[in-house]
C-alpha positions, 0 to 999 in steps of 0.5 A, a space after each residue: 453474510 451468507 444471506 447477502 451472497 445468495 441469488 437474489 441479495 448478491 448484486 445488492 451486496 455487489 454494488 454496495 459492500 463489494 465495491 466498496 472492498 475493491 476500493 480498499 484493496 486497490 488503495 492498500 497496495 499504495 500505503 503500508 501499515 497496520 490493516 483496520 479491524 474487521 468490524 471497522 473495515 466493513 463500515 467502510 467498505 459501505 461508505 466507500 460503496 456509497 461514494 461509488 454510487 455517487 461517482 457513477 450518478 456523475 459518470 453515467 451521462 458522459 458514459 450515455 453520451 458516449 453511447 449515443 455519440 456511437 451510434 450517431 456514427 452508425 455503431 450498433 453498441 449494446 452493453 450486456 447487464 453483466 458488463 454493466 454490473 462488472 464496470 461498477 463493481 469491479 472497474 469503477 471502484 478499482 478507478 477510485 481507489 487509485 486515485 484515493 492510493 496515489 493522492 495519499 502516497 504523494 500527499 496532493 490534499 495536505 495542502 488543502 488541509 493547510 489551508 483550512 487549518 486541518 491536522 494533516 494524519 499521515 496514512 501510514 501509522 508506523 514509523 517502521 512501515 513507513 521507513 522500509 516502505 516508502 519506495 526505500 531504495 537498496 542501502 547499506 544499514 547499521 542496527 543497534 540494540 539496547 545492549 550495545 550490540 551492532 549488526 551490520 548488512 545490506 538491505 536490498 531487493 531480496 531483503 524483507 522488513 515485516 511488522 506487526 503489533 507483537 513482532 517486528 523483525 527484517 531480513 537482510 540478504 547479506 551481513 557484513 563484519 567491520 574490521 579495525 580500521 572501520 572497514 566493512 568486510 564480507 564474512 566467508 562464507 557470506 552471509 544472510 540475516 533475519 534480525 528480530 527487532 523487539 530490542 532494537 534502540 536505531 535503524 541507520 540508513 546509509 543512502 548514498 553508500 550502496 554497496 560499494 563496500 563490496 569491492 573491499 
């Protein structure tokens, strides 16, 4: 790795293992899940170099005639080396892993999928990622362990769900208590909770509660 950073190898390893990490960067702020191992994710950070490449072999005419089209009109356009090497390093890539982020977020290629008869892989590998994470609005929620016990709270902007392959756990920023008649009510002092979740048996999502349950 230090052998590809050096003076002479860098922009060989810009231009087709860099980019190709820019990709992924940009395209992992849209799906949450479970990152690839590193072994892995630098195979793909060479393909994704590699269809890069291809994309700016399609883009460098239009960009050509661009240029030329400027300087028909009497602009004097001169685009320094380093410019070039930014805009297909860092911008180009960045282009391409928004549109490979927003087309997984919304799911544009699944029905191409069906109709080629292809299984359709959802990005995100882990229901609890994909629960708090696909644009989860604040709610109320209801947690219940294996054990019987229920714990009740308010998942809102201040609130944190994390996960991985050894631990999962949230953090609710307000906890509520349920008297006899049903009713949430706020603990006094309030309160706030980080909830481990290795024994979880549900997570209930009340969507159209909100926290109306405030004003009891």
């Amino acid at each position: 790795m230090q052998n590809l950073l050096s003076p002479d190898t860098f922009e060989f390893a810009a231009r087709y293992l860099l980019a190709g990490y820019v990709v992924i960067i940009i395209r992992s702020r849209f799906i949450l899940g479970v990152r690839p191992k590193s072994s892995e994710l630098v195979v793909e950070a060479i393909v994704l170099s590699l269809v890069n490449q291809l994309f700016l072999i399609f883009v460098a005419p239009l960009f050509a005639y661009i240029l030329l089209t400027l300087q028909n009109y009497g602009f004097t356009v001169s685009v320094p080396d380093k410019a070039l090497l930014f805009l297909e390093v860092i911008v180009s890539p960045a282009a391409i892993g928004l549109l490979l982020g927003w087309n997984l977020s919304h799911g544009w290629n699944n029905a191409i999928l069906r109709r080629l008869s292809m299984p359709i892989v959802h990005p995100v590998q882990r229901a609890h990622d994909y629960a708090f994470g696909n644009d989860r609005q604040p709610c109320l929620v209801i947690v219940t362990f294996e054990d019987g016990t229920v714990i009740r709270g308010y998942f809102g902007e201040s609130s944190l769900a994390a996960s991985d392959s050894n631990r999962s756990d949230i953090y609710l920023e307000r906890l509520y208590n349920e008297d006899e008649s049903g009713q949430w009510t706020k603990p006094q002092p309030g309160r706030s909770g980080l909830v481990s979740l290795s024994s979880v048996r549900s997570i209930e999502f009340l969507d159209d509660a909100g926290e109306t349950n405030d004003k009891r």
